[in-house]
PAZAPA-4460 file (N, C-alpha, C; in steps of 0.05 Angstrom, whole numbers, plus 32768, in hexadecimal, padded with zeros to 4 digits):
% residues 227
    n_x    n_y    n_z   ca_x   ca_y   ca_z    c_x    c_y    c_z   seq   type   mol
   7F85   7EB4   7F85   7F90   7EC3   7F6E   7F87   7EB4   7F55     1      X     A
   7F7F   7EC9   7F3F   7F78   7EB4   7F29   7F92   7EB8   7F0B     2      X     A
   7F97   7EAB   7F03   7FA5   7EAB   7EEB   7F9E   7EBB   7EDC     3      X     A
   7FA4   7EC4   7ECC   7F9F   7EE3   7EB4   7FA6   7EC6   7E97     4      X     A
   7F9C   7ECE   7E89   7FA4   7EBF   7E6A   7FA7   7EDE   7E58     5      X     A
   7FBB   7ED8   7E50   7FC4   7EF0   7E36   7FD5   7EE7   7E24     6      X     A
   7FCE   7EE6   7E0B   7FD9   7ED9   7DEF   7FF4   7EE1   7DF1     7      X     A
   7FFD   7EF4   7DF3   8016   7F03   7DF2   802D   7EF4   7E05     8      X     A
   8020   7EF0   7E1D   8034   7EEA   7E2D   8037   7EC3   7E2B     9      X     A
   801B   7EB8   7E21   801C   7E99   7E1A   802D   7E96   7E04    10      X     A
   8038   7EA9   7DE8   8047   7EA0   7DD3   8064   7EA5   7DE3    11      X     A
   806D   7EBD   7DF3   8088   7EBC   7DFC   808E   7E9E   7E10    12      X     A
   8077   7E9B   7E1E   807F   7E83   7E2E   8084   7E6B   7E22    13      X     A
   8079   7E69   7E0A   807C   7E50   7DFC   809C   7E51   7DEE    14      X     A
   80A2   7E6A   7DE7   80BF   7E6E   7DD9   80D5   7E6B   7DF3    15      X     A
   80D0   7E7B   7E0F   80E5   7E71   7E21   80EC   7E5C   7E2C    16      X     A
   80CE   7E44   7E28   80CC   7E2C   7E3B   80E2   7E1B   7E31    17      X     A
   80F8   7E25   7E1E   8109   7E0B   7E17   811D   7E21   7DF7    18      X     A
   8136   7E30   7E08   8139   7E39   7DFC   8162   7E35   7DFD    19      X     A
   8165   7E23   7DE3   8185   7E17   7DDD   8196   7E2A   7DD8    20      X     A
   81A6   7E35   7DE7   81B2   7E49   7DD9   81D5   7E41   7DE2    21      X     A
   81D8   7E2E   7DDB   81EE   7E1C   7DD7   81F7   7E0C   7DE6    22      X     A
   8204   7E06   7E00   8210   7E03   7E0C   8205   7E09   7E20    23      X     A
   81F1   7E1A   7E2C   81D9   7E1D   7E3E   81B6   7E16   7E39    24      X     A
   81AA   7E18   7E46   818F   7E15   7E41   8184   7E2C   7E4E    25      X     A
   8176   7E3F   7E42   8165   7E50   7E56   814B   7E3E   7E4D    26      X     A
   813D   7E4F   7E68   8119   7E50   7E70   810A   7E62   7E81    27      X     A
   80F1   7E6C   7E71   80F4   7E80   7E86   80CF   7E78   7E82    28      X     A
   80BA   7E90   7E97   80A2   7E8D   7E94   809D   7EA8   7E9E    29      X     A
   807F   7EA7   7E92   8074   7EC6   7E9E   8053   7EC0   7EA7    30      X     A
   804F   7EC4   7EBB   802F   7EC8   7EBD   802D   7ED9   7ED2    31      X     A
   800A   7EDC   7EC9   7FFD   7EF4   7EDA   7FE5   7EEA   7EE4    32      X     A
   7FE7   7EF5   7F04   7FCC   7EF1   7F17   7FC1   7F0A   7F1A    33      X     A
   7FA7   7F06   7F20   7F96   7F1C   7F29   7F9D   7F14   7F47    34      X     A
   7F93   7F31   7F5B   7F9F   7F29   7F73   7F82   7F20   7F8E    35      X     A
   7F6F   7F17   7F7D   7F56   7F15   7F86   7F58   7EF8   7F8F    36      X     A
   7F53   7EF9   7FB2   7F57   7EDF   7FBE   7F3B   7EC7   7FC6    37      X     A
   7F3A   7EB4   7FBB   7F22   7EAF   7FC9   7F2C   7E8C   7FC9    38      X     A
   7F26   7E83   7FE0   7F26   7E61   7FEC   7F3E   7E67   7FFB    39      X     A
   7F53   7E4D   7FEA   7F72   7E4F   7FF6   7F77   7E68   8002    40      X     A
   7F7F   7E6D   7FEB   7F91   7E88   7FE7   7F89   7EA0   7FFB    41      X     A
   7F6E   7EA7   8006   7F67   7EB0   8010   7F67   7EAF   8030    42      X     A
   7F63   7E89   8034   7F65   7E87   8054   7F88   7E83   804C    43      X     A
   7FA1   7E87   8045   7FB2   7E7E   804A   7FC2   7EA2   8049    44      X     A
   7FB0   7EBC   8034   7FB9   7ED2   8041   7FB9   7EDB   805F    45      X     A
   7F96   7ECC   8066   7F96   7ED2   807B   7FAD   7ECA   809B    46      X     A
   7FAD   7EB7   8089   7FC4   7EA3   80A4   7FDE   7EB7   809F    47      X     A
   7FDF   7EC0   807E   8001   7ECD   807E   8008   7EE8   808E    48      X     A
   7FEA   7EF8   808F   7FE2   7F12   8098   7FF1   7F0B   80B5    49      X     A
   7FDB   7EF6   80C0   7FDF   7EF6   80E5   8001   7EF6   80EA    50      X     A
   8006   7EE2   80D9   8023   7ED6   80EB   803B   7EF9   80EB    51      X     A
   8034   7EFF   80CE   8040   7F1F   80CA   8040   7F34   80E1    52      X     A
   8024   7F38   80E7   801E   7F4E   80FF   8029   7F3C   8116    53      X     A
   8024   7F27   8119   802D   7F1E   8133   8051   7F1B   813A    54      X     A
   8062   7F1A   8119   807E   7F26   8119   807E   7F3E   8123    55      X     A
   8070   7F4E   811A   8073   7F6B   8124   8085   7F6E   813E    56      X     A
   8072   7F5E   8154   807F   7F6C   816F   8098   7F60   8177    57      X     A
   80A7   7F4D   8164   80B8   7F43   816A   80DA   7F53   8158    58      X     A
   80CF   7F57   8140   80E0   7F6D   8137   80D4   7F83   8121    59      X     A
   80C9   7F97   8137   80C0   7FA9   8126   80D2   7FB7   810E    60      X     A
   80E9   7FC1   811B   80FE   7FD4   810D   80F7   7FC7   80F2    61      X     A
   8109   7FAC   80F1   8113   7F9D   80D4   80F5   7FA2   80C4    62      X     A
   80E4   7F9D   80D0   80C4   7F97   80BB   80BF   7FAC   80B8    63      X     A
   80C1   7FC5   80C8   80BA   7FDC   80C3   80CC   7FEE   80A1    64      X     A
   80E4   7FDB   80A0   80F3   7FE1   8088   80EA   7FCD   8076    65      X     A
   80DD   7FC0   8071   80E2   7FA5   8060   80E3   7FAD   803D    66      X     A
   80E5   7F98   8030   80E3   7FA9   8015   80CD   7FA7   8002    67      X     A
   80B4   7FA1   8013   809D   7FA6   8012   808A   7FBA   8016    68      X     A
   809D   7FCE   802C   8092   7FDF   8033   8093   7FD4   8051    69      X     A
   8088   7FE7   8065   807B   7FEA   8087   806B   7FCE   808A    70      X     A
   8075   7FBA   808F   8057   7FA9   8096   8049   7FAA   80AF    71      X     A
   8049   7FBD   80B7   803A   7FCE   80CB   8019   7FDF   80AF    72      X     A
   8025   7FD8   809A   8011   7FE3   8088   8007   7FCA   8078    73      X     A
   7FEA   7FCE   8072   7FD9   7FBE   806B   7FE0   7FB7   8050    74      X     A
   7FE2   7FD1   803E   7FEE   7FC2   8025   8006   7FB7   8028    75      X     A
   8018   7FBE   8038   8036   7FAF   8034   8035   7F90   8032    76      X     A
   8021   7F8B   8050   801D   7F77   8054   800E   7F60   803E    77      X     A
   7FFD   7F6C   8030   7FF2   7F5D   8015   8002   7F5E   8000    78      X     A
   8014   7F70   7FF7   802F   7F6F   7FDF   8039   7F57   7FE5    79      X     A
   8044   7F51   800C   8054   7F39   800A   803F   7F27   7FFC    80      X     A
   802C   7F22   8008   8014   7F0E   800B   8017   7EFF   7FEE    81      X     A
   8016   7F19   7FDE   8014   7F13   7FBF   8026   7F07   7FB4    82      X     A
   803D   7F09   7FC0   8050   7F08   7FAD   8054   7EDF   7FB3    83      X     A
   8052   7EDE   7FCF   8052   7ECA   7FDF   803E   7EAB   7FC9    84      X     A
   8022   7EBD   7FCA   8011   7EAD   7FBD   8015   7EA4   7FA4    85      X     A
   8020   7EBB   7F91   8029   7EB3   7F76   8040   7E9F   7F78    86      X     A
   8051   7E9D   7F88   805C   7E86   7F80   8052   7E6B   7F8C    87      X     A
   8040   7E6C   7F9D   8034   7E55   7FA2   8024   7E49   7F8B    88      X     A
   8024   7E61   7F76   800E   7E53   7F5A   8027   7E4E   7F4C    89      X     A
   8039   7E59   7F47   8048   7E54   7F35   8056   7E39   7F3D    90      X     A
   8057   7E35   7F58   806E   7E18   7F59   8054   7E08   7F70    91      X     A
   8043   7E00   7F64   8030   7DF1   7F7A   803C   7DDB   7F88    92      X     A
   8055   7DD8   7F7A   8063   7DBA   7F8C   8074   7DC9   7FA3    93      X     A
   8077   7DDE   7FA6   8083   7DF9   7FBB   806F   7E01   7FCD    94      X     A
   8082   7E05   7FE9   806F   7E0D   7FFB   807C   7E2D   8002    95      X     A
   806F   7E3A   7FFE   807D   7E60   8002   8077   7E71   8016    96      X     A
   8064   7E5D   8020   804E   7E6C   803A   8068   7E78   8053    97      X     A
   807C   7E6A   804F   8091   7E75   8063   80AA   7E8A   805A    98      X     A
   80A6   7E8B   8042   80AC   7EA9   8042   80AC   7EC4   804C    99      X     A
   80B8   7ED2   8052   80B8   7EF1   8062   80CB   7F00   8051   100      X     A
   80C5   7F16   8055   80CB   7F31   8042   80E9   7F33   803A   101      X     A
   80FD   7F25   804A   811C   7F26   8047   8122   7F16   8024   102      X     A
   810A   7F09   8022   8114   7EF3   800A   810E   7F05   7FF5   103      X     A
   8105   7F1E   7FF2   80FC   7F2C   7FD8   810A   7F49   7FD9   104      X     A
   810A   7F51   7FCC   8118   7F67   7FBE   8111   7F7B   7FB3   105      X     A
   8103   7F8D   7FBB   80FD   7FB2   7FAB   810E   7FB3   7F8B   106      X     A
   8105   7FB2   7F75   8116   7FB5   7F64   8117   7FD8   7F62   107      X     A
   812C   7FDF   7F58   8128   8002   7F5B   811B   800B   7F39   108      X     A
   810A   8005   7F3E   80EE   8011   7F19   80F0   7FF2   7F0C   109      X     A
   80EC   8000   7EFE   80E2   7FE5   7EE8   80EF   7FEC   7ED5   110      X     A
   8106   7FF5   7ECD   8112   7FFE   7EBA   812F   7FF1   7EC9   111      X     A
   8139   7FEF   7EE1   8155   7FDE   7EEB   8142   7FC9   7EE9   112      X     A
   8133   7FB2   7EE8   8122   7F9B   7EED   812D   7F98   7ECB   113      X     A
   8122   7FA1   7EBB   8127   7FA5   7EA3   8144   7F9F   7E8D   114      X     A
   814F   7FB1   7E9D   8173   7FB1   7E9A   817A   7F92   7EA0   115      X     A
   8175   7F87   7EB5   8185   7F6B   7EB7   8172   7F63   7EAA   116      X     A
   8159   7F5C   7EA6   8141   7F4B   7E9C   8157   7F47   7E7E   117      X     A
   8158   7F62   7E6A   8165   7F5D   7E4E   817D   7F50   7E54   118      X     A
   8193   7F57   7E67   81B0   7F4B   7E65   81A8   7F2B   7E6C   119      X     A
   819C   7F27   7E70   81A0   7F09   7E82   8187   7EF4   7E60   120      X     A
   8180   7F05   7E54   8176   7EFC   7E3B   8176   7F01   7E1A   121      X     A
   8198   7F10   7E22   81A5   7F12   7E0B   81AA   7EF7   7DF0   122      X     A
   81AA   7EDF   7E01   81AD   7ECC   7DF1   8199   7EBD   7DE7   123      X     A
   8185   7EC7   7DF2   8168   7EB8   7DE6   815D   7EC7   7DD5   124      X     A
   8168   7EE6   7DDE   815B   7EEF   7DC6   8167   7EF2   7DA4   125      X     A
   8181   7EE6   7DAF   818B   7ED8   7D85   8180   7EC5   7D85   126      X     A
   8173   7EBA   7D9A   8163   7E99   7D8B   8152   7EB2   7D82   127      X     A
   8143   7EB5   7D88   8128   7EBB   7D85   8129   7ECD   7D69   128      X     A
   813C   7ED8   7D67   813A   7EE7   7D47   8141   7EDE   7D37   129      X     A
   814E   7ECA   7D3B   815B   7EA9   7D28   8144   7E9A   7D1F   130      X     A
   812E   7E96   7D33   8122   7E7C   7D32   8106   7E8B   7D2B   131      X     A
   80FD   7EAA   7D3F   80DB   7EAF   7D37   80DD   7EC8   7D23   132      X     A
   80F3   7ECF   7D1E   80FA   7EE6   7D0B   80E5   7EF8   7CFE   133      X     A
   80D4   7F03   7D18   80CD   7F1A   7D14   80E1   7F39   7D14   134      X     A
   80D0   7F45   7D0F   80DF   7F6A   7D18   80D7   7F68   7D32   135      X     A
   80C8   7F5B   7D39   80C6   7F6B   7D61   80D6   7F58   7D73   136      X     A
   80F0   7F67   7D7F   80FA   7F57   7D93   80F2   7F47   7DA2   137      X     A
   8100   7F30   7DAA   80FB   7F21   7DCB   80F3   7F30   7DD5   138      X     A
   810A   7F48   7DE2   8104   7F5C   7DF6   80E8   7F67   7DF1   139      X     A
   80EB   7F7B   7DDE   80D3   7F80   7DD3   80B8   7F75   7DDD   140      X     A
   80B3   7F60   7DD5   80A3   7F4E   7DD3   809B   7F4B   7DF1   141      X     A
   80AD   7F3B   7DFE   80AA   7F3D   7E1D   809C   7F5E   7E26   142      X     A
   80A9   7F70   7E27   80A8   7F88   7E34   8087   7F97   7E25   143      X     A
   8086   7F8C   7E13   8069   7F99   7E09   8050   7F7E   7E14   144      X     A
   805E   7F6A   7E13   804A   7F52   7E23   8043   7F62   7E42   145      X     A
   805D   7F61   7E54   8056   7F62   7E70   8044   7F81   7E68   146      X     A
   804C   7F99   7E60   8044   7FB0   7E60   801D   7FB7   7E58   147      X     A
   8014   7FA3   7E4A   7FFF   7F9E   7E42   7FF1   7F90   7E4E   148      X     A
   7FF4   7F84   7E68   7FE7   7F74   7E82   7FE8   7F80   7E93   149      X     A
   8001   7F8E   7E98   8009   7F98   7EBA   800A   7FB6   7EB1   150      X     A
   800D   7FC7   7E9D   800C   7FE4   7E98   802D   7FEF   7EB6   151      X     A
   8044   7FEF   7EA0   805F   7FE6   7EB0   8064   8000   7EBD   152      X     A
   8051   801A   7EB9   8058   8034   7EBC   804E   8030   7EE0   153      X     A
   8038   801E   7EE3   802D   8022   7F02   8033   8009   7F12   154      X     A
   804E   7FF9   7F07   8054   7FDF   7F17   806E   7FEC   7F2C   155      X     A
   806F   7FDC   7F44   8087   7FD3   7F4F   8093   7FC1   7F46   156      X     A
   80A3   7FBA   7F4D   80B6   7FA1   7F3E   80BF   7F96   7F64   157      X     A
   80BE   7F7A   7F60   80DA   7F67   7F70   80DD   7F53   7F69   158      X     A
   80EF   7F4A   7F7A   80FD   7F36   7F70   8102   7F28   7F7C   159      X     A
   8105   7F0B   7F7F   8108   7EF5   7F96   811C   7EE5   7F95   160      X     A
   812C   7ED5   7FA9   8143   7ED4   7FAC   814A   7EBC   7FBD   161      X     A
   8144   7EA0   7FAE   813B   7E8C   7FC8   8145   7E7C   7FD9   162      X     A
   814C   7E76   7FE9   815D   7E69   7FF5   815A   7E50   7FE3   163      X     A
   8174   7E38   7FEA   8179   7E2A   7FE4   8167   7E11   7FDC   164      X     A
   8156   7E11   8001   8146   7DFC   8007   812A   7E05   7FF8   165      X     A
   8128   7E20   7FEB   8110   7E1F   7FE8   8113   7E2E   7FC3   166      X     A
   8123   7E24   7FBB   812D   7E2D   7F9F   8121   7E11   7F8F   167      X     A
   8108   7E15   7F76   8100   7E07   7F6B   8118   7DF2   7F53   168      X     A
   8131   7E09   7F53   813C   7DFD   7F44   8161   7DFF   7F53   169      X     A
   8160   7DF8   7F5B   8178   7E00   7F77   818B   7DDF   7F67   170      X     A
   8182   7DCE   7F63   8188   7DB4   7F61   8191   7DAF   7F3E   171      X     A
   818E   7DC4   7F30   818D   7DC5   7F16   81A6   7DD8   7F07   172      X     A
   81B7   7DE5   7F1E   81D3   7DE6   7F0F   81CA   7DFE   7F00   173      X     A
   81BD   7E13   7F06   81B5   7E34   7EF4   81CE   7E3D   7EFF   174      X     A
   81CF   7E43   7EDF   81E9   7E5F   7EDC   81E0   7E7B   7EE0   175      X     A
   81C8   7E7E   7EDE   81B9   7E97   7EE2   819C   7E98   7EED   176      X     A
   8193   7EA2   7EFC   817A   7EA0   7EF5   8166   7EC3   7F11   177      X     A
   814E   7EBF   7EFC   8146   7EDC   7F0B   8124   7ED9   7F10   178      X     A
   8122   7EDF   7F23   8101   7EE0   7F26   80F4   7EFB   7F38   179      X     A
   80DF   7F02   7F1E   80DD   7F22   7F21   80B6   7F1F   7F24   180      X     A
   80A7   7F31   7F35   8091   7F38   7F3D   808F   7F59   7F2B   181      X     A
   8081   7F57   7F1F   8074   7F71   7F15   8051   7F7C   7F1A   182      X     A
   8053   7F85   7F39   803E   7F88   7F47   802B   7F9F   7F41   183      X     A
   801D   7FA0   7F3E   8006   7FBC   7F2B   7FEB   7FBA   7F41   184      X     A
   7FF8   7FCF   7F60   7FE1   7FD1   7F75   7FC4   7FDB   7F67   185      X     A
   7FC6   7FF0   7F51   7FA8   7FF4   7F4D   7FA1   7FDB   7F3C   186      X     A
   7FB0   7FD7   7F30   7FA0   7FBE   7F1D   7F98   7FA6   7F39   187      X     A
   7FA1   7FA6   7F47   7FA5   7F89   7F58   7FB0   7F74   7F47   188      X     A
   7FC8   7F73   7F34   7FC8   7F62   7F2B   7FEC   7F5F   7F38   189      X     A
   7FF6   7F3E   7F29   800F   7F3D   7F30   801D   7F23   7F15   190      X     A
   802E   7F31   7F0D   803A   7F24   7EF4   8054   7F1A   7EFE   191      X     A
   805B   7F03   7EFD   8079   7EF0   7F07   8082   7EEA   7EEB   192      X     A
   809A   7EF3   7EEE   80AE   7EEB   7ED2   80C6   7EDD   7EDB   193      X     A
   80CE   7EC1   7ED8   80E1   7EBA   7EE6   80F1   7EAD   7ECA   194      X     A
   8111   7EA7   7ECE   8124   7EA1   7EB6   8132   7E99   7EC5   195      X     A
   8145   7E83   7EB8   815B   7E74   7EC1   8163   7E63   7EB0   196      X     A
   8185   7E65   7EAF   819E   7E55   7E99   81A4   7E42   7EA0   197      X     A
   81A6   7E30   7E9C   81BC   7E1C   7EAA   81C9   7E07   7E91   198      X     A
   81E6   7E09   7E92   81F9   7DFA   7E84   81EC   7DD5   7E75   199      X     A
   81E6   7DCA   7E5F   81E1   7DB9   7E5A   81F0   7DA3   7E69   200      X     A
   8208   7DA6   7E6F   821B   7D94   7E83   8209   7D90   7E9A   201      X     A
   8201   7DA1   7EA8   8201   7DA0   7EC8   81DD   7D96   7EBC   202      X     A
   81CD   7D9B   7EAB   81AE   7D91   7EA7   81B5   7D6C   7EA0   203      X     A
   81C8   7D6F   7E91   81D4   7D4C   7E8D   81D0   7D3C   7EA9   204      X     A
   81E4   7D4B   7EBA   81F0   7D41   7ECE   81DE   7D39   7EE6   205      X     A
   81C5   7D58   7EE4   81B3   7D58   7EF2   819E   7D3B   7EF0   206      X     A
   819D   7D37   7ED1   818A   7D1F   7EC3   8193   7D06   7ECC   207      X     A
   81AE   7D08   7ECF   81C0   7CEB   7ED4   81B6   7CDC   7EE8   208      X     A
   81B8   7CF2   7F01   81B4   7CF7   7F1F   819C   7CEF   7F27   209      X     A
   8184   7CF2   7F1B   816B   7CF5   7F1F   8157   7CD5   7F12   210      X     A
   816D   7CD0   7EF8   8164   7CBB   7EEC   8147   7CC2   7ED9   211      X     A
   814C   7CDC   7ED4   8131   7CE3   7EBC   813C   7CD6   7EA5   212      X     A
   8157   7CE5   7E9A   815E   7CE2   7E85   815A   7D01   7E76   213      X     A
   8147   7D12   7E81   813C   7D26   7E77   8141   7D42   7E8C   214      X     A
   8143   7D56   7E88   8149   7D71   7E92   812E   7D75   7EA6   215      X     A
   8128   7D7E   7EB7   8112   7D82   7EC7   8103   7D96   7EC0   216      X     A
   80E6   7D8F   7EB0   80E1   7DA6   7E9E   80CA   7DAF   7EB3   217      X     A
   80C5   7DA8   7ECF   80B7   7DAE   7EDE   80B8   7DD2   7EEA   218      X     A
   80CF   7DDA   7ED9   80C8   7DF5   7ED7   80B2   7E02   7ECA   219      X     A
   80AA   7DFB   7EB2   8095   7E03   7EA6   8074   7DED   7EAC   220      X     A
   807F   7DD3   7EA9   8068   7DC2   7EAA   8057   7DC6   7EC7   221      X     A
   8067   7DC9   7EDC   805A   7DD7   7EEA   804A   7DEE   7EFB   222      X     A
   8048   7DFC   7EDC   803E   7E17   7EE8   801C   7E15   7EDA   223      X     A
   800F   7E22   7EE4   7FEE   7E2E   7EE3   7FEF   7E41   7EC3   224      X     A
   7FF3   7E24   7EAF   7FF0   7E39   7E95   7FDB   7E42   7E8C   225      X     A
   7FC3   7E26   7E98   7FB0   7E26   7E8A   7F94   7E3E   7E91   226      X     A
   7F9B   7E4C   7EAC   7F8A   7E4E   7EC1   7F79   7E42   7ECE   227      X     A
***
């Protein structure tokens, strides 16, 4: 998969990567892959494809529902694939390859994806009209970013949901947090927008624990900004 670069979505990321809104900290990020595989990514769909069909005969029913779609079907099977791979770019210190279709979520349109996306960034967006005080909303801003990469009228939406052991930030005390796939089959492309709060107390506490001194900014520092 290769990284997408788009001005629009590099100024919002720079405004979410560190955003005070009193007594919490949000952070959030957005990037976009093309879904074109070649090296890794490619022999490691392949390995994801086999082990999939070879679930099949063990429980058809459940896979036959998944919320991917039939993975008895070829595209179903590459939606997971995708969604799987993007976060292997996004958290390269994460291993995702063992993921299966229960961990993700059908959002119903992109308009409920949307609905929580604004409630859950109600408070960033008074930073943001405090601090970059334009006329064009956060929201705004966001929603014409993703819409101008991914064209939002022909995406699916999901959403991922991670277990404990495999939650990049599981250890970091989030009061909220959401991670959404906005998948565009004709484009082949795939845009990950992920956000999360967590209380300045519990980021203290976290720092104490760890002996940084500092909040684990390995949410952003570690993602594929540059391509």
């Amino acid at each position: 998969m290769k990284f997408l670069e788009y001005t629009p979505l590099a100024r919002i990321n720079t405004f979410l990567s560190h955003v005070d809104v009193g007594g919490c900290m949000i952070q959030g990020v957005m990037e976009a892959y093309s879904c074109k595989l070649a090296g890794v990514d490619k022999k490691l769909s392949r390995s994801l494809e086999q082990e999939v069909v070879d679930s099949l005969a063990y429980s058809p029913l459940d896979l036959s529902t998944s919320p991917v779609g039939p993975l008895s079907n070829t595209a179903s099977r590459r939606t997971l694939i995708y969604l799987i791979l993007t976060l292997n770019h996004m958290y390269p210190d994460y291993d995702f390859s063992m993921l299966r279709p229960h961990h993700f979520t059908k959002e119903h349109g992109v308009l409920a994806a949307k609905q929580k996306i604004d409630v859950s960034l109600v408070e960033a967006s008074k930073i943001w009209s405090t601090e970059v005080g334009e006329e064009t909303t956060l929201m705004d801003s966001i929603w014409n970013g993703i819409d101008e990469v991914m064209n939002l009228e022909e995406c699916e939406v999901y959403s991922y949901s991670p277990d404990a052991e495999g939650d990049p930030f599981a250890d970091t005390g989030s009061i909220w947090s959401f991670n959404y796939f906005f998948y565009n089959k004709k484009q082949k492309r795939v845009l990950y927008f992920s956000s999360r709060c967590a209380s300045k107390q519990s980021m203290d506490s976290f720092s104490s624990d760890d002996g940084s001194g500092e909040w684990d900014m390995d949410f952003v520092d570690g993602m594929d900004l540059e391509g």
